[in-house]
One Martini backbone bead per residue (centre of mass of N, CA, C, O) as a GRO file, in nm:
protein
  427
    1UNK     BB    1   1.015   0.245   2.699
    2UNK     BB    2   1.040   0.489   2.508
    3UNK     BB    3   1.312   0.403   2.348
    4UNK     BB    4   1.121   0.202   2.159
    5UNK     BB    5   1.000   0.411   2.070
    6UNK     BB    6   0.816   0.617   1.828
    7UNK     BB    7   0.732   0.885   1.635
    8UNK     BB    8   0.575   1.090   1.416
    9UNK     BB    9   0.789   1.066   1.207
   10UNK     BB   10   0.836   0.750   1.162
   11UNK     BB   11   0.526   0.700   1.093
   12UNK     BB   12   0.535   0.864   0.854
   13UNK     BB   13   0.744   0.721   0.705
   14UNK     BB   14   0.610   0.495   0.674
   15UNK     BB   15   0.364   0.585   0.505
   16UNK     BB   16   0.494   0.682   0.270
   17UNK     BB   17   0.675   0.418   0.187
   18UNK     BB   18   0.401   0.248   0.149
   19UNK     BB   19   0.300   0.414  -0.043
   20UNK     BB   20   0.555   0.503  -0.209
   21UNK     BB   21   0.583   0.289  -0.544
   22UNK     BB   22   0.481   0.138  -0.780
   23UNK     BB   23   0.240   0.257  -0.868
   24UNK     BB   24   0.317   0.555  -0.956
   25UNK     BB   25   0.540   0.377  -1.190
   26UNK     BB   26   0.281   0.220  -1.341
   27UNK     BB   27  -0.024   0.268  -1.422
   28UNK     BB   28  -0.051   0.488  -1.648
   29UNK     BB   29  -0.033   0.227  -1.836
   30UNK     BB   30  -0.344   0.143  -1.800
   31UNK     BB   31  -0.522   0.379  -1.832
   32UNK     BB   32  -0.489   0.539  -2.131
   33UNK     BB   33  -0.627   0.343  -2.349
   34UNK     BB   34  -0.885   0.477  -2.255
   35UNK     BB   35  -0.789   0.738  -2.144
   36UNK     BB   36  -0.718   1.087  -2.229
   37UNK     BB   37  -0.800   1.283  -2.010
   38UNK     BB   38  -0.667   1.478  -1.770
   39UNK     BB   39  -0.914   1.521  -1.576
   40UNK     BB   40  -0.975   1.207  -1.557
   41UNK     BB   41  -0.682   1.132  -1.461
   42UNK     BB   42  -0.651   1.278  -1.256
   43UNK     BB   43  -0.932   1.240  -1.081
   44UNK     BB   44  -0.799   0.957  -1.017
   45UNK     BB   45  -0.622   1.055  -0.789
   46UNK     BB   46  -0.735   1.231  -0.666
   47UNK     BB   47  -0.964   1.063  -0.534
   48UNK     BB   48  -0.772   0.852  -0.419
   49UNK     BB   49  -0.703   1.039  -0.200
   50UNK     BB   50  -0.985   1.063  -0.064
   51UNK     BB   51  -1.013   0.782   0.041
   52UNK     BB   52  -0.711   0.771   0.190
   53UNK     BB   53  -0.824   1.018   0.394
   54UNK     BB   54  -1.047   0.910   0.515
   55UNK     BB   55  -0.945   0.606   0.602
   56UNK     BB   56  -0.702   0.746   0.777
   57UNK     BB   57  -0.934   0.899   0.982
   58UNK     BB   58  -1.038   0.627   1.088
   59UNK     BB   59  -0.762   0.477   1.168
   60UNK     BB   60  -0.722   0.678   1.385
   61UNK     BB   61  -0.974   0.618   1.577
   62UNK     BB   62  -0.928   0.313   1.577
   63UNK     BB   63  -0.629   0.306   1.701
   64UNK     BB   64  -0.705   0.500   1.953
   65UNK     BB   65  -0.922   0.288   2.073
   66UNK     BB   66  -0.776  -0.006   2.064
   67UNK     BB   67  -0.425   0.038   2.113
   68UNK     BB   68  -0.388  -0.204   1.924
   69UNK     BB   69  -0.133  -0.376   1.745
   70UNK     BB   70  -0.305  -0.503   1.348
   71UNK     BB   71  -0.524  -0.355   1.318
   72UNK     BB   72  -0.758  -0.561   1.116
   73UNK     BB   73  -0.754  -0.783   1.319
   74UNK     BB   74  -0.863  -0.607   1.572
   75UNK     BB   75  -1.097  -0.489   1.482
   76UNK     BB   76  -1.253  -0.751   1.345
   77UNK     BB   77  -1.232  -0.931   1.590
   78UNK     BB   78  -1.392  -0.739   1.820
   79UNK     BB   79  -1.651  -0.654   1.620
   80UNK     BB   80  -1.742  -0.949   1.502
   81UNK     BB   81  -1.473  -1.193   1.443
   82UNK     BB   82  -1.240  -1.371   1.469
   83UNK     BB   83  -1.241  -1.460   1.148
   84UNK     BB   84  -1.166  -1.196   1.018
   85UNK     BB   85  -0.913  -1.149   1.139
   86UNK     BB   86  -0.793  -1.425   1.015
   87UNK     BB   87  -0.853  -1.319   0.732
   88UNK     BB   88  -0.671  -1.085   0.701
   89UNK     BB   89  -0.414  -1.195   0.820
   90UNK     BB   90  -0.358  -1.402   0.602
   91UNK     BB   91  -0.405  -1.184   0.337
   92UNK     BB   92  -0.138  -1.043   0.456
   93UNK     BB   93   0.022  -1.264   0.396
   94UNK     BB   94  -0.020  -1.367   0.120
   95UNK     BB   95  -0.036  -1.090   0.026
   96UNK     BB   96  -0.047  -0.765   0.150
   97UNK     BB   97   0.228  -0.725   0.230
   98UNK     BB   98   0.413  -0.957   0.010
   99UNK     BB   99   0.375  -0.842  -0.260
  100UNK     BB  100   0.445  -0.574  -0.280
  101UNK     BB  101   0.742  -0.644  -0.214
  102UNK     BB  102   0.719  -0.815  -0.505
  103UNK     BB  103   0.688  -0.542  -0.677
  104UNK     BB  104   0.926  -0.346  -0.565
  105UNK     BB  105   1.151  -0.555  -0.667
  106UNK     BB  106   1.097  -0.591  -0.943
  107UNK     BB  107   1.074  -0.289  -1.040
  108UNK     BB  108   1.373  -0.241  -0.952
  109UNK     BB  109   1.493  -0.434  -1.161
  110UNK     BB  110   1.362  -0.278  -1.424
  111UNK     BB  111   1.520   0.026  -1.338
  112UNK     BB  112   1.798  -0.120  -1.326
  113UNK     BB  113   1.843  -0.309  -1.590
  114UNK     BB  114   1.836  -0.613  -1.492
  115UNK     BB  115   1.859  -0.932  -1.616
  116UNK     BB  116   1.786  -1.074  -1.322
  117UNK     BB  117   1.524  -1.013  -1.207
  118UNK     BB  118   1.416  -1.268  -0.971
  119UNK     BB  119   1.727  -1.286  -0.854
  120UNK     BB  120   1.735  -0.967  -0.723
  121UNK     BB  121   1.451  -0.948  -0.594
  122UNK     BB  122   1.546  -1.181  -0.372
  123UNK     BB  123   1.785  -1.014  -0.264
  124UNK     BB  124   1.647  -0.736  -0.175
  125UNK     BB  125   1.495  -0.876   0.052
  126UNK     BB  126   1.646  -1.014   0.211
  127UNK     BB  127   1.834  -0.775   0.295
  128UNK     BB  128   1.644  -0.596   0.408
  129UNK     BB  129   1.534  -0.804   0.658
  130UNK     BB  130   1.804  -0.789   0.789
  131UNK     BB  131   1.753  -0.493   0.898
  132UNK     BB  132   1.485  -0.619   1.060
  133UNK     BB  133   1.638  -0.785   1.328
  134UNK     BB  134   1.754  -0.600   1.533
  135UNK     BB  135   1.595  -0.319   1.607
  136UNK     BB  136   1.413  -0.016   1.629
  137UNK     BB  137   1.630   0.168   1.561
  138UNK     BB  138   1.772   0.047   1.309
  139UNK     BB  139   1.504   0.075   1.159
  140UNK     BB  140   1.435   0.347   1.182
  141UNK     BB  141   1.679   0.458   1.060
  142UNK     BB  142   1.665   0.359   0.781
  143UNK     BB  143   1.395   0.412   0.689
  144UNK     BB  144   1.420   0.728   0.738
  145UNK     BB  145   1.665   0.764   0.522
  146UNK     BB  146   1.466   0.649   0.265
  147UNK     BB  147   1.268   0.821   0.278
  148UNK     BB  148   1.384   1.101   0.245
  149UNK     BB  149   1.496   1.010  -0.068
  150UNK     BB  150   1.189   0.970  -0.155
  151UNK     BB  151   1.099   1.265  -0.114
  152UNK     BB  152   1.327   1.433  -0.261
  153UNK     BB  153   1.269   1.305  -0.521
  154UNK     BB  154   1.020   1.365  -0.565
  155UNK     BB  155   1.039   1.671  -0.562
  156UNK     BB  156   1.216   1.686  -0.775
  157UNK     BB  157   1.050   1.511  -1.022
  158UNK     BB  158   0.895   1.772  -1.037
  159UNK     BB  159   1.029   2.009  -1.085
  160UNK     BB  160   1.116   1.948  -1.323
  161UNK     BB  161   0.858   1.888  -1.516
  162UNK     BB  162   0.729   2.189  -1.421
  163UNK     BB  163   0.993   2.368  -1.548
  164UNK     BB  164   1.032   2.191  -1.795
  165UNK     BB  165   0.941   2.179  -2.085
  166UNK     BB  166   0.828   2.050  -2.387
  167UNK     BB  167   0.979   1.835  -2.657
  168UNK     BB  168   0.692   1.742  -2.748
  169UNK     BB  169   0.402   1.556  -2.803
  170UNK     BB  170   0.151   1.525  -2.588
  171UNK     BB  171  -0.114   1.409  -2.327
  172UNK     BB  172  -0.249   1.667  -2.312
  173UNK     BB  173  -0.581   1.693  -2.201
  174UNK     BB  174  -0.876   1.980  -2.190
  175UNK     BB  175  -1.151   1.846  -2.276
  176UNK     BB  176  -1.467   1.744  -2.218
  177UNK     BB  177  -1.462   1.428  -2.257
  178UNK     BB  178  -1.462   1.366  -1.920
  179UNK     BB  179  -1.726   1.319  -1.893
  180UNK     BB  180  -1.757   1.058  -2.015
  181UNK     BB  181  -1.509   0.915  -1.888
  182UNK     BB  182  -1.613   0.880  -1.564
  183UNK     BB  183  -1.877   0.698  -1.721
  184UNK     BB  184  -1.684   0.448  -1.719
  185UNK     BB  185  -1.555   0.120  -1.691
  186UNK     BB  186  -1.254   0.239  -1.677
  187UNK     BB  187  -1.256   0.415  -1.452
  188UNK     BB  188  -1.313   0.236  -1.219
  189UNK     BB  189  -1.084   0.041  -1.266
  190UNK     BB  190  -0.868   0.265  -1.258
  191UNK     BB  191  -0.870   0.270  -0.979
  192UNK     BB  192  -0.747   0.010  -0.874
  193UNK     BB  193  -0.448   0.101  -0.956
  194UNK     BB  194  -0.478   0.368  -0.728
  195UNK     BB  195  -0.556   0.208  -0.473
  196UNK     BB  196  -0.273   0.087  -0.482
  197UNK     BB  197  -0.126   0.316  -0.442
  198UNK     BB  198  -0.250   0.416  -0.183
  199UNK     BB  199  -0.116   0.177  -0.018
  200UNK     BB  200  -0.064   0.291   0.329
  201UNK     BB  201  -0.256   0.477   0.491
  202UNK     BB  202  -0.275   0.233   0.746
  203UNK     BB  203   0.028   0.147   0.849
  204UNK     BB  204   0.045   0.275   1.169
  205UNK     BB  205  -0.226   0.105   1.276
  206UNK     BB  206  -0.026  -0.149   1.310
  207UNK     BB  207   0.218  -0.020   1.519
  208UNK     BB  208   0.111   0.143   1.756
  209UNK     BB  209   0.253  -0.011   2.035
  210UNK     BB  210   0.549   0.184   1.872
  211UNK     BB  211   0.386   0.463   1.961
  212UNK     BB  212   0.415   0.771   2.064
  213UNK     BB  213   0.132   0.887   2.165
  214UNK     BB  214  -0.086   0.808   1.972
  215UNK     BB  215  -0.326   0.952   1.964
  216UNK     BB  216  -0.144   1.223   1.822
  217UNK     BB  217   0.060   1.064   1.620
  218UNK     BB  218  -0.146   0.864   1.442
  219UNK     BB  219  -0.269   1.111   1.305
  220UNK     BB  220  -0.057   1.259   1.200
  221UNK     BB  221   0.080   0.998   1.044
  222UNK     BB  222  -0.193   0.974   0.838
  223UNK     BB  223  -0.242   1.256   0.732
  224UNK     BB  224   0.030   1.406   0.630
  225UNK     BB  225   0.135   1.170   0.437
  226UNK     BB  226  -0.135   1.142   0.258
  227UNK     BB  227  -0.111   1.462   0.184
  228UNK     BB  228   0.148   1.436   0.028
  229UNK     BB  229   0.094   1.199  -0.168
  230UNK     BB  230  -0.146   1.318  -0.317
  231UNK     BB  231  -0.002   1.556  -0.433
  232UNK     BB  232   0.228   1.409  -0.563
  233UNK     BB  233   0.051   1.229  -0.765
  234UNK     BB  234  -0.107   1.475  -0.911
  235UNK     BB  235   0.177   1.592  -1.043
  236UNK     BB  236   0.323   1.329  -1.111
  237UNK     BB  237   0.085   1.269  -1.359
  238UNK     BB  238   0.150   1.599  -1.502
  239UNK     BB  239   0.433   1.531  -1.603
  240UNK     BB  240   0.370   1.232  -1.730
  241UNK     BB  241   0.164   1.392  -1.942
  242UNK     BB  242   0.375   1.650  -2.052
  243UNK     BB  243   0.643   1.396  -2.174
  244UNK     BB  244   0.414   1.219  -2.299
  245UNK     BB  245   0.266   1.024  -2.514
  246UNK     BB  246   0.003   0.790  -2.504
  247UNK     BB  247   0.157   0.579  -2.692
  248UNK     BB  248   0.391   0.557  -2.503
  249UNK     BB  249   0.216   0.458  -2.226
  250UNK     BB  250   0.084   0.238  -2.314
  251UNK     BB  251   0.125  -0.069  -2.175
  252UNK     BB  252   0.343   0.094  -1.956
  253UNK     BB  253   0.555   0.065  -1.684
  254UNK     BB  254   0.758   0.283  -1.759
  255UNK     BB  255   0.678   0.569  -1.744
  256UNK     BB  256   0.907   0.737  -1.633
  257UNK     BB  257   1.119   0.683  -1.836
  258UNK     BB  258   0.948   0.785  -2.087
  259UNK     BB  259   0.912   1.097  -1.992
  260UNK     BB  260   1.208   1.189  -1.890
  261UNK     BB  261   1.381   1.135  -2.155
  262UNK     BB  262   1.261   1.423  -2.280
  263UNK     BB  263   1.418   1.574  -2.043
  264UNK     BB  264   1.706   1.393  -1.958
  265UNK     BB  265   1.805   1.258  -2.131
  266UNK     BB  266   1.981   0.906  -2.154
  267UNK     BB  267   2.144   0.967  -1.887
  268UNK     BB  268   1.917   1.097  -1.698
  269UNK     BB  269   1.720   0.874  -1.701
  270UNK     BB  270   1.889   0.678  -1.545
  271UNK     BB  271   1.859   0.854  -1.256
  272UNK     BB  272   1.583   0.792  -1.232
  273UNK     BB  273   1.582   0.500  -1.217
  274UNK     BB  274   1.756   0.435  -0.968
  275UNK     BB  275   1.547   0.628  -0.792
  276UNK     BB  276   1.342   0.465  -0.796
  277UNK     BB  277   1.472   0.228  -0.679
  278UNK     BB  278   1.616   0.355  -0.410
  279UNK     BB  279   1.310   0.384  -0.272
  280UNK     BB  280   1.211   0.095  -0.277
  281UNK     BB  281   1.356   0.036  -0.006
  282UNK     BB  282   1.114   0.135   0.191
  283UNK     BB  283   0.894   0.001   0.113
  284UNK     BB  284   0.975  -0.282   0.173
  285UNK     BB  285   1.054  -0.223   0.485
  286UNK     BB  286   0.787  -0.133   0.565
  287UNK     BB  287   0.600  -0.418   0.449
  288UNK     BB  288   0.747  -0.565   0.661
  289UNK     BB  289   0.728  -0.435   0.940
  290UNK     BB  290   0.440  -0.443   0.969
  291UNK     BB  291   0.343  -0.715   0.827
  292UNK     BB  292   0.459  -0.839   1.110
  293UNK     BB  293   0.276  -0.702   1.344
  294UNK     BB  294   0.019  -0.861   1.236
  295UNK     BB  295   0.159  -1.177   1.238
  296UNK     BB  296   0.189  -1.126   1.557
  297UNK     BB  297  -0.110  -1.052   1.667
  298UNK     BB  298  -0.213  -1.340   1.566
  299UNK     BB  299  -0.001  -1.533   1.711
  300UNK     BB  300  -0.112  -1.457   2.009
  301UNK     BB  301  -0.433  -1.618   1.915
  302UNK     BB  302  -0.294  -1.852   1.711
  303UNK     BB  303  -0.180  -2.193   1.696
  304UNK     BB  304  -0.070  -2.193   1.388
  305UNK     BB  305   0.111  -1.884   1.438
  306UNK     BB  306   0.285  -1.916   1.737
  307UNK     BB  307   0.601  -1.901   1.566
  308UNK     BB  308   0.583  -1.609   1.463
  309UNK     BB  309   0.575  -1.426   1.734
  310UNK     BB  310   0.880  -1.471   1.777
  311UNK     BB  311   1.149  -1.277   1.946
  312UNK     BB  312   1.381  -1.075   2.010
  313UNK     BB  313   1.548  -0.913   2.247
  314UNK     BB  314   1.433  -0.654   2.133
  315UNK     BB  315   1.119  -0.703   1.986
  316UNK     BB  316   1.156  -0.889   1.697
  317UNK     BB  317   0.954  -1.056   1.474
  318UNK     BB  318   1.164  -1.263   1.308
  319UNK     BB  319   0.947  -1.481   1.183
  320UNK     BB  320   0.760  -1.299   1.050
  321UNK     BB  321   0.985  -1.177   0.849
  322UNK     BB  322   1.058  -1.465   0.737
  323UNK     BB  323   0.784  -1.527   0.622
  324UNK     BB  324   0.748  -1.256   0.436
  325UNK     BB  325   0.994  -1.342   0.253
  326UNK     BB  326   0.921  -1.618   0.144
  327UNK     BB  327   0.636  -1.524   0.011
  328UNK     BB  328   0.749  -1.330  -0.150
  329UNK     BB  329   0.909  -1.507  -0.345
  330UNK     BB  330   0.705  -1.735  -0.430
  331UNK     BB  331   0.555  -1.492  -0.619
  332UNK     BB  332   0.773  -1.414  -0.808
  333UNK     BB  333   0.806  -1.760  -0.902
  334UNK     BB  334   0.433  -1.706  -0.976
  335UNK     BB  335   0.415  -1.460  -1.169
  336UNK     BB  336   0.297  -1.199  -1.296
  337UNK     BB  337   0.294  -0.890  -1.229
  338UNK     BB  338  -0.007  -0.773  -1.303
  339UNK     BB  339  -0.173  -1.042  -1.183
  340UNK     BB  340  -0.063  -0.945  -0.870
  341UNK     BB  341  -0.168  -0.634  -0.904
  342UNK     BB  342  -0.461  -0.712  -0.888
  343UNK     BB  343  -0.538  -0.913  -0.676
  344UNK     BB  344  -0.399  -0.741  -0.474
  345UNK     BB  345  -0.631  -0.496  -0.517
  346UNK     BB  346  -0.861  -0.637  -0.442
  347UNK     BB  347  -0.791  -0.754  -0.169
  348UNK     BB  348  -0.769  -0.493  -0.016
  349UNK     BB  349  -1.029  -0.324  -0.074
  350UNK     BB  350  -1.185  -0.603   0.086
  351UNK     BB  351  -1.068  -0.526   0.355
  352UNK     BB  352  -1.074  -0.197   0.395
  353UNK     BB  353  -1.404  -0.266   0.394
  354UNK     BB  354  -1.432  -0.402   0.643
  355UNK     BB  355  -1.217  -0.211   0.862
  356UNK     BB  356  -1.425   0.056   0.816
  357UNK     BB  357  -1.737  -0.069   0.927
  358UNK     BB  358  -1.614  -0.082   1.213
  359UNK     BB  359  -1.670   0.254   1.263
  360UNK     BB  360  -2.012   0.219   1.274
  361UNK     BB  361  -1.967   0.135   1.610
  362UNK     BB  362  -1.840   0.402   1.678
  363UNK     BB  363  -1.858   0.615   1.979
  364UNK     BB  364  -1.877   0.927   2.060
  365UNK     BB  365  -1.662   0.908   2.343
  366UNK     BB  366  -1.448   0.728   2.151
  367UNK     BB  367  -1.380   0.960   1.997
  368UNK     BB  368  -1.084   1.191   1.882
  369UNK     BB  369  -1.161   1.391   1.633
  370UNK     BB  370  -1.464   1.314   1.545
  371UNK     BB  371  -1.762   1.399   1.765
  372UNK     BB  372  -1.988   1.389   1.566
  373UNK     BB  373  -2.190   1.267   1.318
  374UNK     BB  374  -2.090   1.334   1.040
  375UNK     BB  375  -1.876   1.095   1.046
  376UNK     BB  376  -2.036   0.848   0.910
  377UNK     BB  377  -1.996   0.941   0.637
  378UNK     BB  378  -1.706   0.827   0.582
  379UNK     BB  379  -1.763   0.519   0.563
  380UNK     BB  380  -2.030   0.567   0.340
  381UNK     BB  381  -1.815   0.653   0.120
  382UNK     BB  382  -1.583   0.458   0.129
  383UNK     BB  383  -1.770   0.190   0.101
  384UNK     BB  384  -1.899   0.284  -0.192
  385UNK     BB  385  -1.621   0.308  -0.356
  386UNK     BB  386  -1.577   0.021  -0.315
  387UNK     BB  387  -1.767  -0.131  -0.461
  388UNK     BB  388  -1.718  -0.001  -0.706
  389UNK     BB  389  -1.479  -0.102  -0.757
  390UNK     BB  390  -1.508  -0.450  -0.693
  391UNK     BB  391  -1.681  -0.444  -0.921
  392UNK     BB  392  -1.537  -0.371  -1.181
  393UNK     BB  393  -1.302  -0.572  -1.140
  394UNK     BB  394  -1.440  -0.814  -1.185
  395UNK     BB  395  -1.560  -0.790  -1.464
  396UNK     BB  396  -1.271  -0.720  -1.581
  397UNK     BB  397  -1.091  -0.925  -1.364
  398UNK     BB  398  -1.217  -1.251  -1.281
  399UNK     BB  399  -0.982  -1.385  -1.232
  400UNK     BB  400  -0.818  -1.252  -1.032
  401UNK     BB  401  -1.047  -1.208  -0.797
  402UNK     BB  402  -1.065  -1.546  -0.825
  403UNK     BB  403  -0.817  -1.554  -0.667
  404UNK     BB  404  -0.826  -1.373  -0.409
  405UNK     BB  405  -1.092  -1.531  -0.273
  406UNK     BB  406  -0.938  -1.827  -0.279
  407UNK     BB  407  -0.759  -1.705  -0.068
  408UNK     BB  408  -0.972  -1.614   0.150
  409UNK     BB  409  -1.091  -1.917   0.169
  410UNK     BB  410  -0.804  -2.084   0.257
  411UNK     BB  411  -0.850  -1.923   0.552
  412UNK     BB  412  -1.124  -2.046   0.637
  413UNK     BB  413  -0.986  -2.332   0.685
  414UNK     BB  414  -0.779  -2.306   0.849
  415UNK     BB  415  -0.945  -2.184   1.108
  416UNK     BB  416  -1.100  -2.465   1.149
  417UNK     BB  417  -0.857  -2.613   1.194
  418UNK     BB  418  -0.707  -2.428   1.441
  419UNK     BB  419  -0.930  -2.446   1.641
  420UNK     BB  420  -1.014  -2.761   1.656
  421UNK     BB  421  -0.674  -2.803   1.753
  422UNK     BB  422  -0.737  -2.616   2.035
  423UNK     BB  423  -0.964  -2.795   2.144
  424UNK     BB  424  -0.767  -3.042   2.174
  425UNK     BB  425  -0.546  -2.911   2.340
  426UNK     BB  426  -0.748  -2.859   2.601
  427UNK     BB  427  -0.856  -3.151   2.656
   0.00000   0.00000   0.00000
C-alpha cells in the first residue's frame, strides 16, 4: 500500500500551500494604520513564525503519537471527551478549512482584476475540488506542481525587492518608537491577522496516515515547511515596507500590488498580480484536501457525518470534498472579505489553543522529537500567546468573535442531537 502514501516532500509541500496564501499578501494593510516602526511590524511576522514553529513541534509529537489522520479531532477526542473532537471537526468544516478555501478564491479574483468576483471564485473552487477527486498520485502531482510555483514565486519576488532599491519615500522606519509600540493593544490584535497568515502549519499532521513512514516524515514536513515560510514572511514584509509608504498600504488588501507597482512599474506588477492569483491555487487545494480527511475522520464515528466518510475506489473521501466545496461558496455569497477573515482567525487560534492542551498529557516515553521535560514549556509558550491573542481579538472584534463562538455553539448542538439520535438507533 505505500504506492498510496505520500512522501515528506509532498506532505511539505502541504505544509507551505497551506501556510502561504491570503495573509501575507493581505495583512500588512490592517497592520499599519496603528503600527508604523519597521522593528514592530517585522517583529509581528517574527513572533507569529516562532509561535507556528512551536505548534509544528507539537504537532509532530501528537502526529507521532495518535498515528491517525484527523489531527485536532484525533487529540481532542481521546484526550478529553468525543465533544471536544465533535467541535472542533464542525468548526473545521464550517469554518477552518472551507473560509480559508473562501478567502483564497476572493483573494485570486481580486488580484486577477476579474469584474464578477464572487461568480470567479466559485467556478476557480468547483475546478480545483474536481482535481481533488480522482486518487491520491494525481492529487499529489497537482498540489507538489502548484506548490513548486509558490516557493519560486515567492523566493523571486523577495529577491527582486531587495535587489532593486526603493524608488521613492517608503515606510521602513527604525527608530526607538517600536518599544511602544509592542506594548498597544494594537499590536496584540494585528497578531490576529499574522497567525492567520501562518495557519496551516499543522495540516501535514491531519494526514499521518497518508504518509510514509510519518514518526520521520511527519516532523520533516511541519518543521522545514514552517521555517522556510517564517523567513519568507519576514523578508517578504520588510519588501513590501521598503516599496510603498505607510498612506499607500492603510486599510489596503491588495498591498503586494502596491509596493511592487514602484518596483517593476504597470505592466510588471500585472505579472506580480498574476502570480499572486496562481500561487492561491495551491492553498485552495491544499485545504481541500486536509480539511476533507478531518470531516472523513469524523464521520467515521458520528451518526450524523457518516455519508461525508465515503470514498471512491481510489480511497478519495469524495462526498467530504464536495461538502467543503459548498460551504465554501455559501461563506462567499454571505459575508465581506474582513469579516470572514476576523472570525475566521478568532475561531482557527481557539481551536489550535484547545489542540495544543492536548499535548500537556504527552508522557515523555510517547514522545518522539524531544524527551526532555522542558518539552512542555513549549505549549504553555503557545498557550499563553493564544490567550493573549484572543482576549484582544475580542476587545477589538467583539461581533466578529461572537460570530465565531456562535459557530462553535452550533456544533454543541448538533453533538447532542447526533449522540441522541444514535442511541436511539441502537435501541
Amino acid at each position: 500500500m505505500a504506492a498510496k502514501k505520500i512522501g515528506w516532500k509532498t506532505a511539505t509541500a502541504i505544509v507551505v500551500s497551506n501556510m502561504i496564501g491570503t495573509g501575507v499578501f493581505t495583512s500588512l494593510g490592517y497592520q499599519v494604520p496603528e503600527l508604523h516602526n519597521s522593528i514592530s511590524l517585522l517583529l509581528l511576522w517574527f513572533a507569529g513564525g516562532v509561535l507556528a514553529l512551536i505548534g509544528a513541534f507539537i504537532y509532530a509529537e501528537l502526529g507521532a503519537y495518535f498515528k491517525q489522520s484527523g489531527g485536532d479531532y484525533i487529540y481532542l477526542s481521546r484526550t478529553y471527551h468525543p465533544i471536544m473532537g465533535y467541535l472542533t471537526s464542525w468548526v473545521s468544516l464550517i469554518v477552518g478549512f472551507s473560509a480559508p478555501v473562501s478567502l483564497a478564491a476572493l483573494a485570486m479574483s481580486k488580484y486577477l482584476g476579474i469584474e464578477h468576483v464572487k461568480t470567479f471564485a466559485i467556478v476557480i473552487i468547483i475546478f480545483i475540488a474536481f482535481f481533488q477527486c480522482f486518487s491520491l498520485k494525481i492529487s499529489s502531482h497537482f498540489q507538489n506542481f502548484f506548490a513548486f510555483l509558490k516557493v519560486v514565486f515567492i523566493i523571486v519576488l523577495i529577491w527582486v525587492g531587495i535587489y532593486i532599491s526603493p524608488s521613492q519615500p517608503n515606510a521602513l522606519l527604525w527608530d526607538s518608537s517600536w518599544k511602544n509600540e509592542i506594548i498597544l493593544p494594537a499590536f496584540a490584535s494585528s497578531l490576529v491577522f499574522v497567525t492567520y497568515a501562518y495557519t496551516g502549519w499543522n495540516s501535514a499532521s491531519y494526514i499521518v496516515e497518508e504518509i510514509k513512514i510519518p514518526k520521520i516524515n511527519l516532523p520533516k514536513a511541519l518543521i522545514i515547511g514552517t521555517v522556510f515560510v517564517t523567513v519568507s514572511y519576514v523578508l517578504l514584509n520588510y519588501v513590501l515596507l521598503k516599496h510603498a509608504s505607510i498612506e499607500e498600504l492603510e486599510n489596503k488588501e491588495e498591498v503586494a500590488n502596491i509596493a511592487f507597482y514602484h518596483v517593476l512599474g504597470k505592466q510588471g506588477v500585472k505579472w506580480v498580480s498574476y502570480f499572486i492569483a496562481l500561487q492561491l491555487v495551491a492553498t485552495i487545494s491544499g485545504y481541500l484536501w486536509v480539511g476533507s480527511r478531518v470531516t472523513q475522520a469524523t464521520a467515521k464515528e458520528n451518526h450524523l457525518w457518516k455519508p461525508l466518510g465515503k470514498e471512491n475506489k481510489n480511497g478519495i473521501p469524495i462526498y467530504a470534498i464536495f461538502a467543503h466545496t459548498i460551504i465554501s461558496i455559501i461563506i462567499i455569497l454571505s459575508g465581506k472579505f474582513e469579516e470572514i477573515f476576523i472570525y475566521t482567525a478568532f475561531v482557527l487560534q481557539l481551536l489550535a489553543t484547545a489542540a495544543v492542551s492536548t499535548s500537556l498529557f504527552l508522557k515523555k516515553k510517547d514522545r518522539t522529537l524531544i524527551k526532555k521535560s522542558w518539552f512542555l514549556l513549549l505549549p504553555i509558550i503557545f498557550l499563553l500567546f493564544s490567550f493573549y491573542i484572543l482576549y484582544f481579538t475580542f476587545i477589538n472584534h467583539p461581533r466578529e468573535s461572537l460570530i465565531g463562538i456562535a459557530i462553535v455553539g452550533v456544533g454543541g448542538v448538533l453533538y447532542f442531537f447526533d449522540k441522541t439520535k444514535m442511541v436511539r438507533n441502537h435501541k
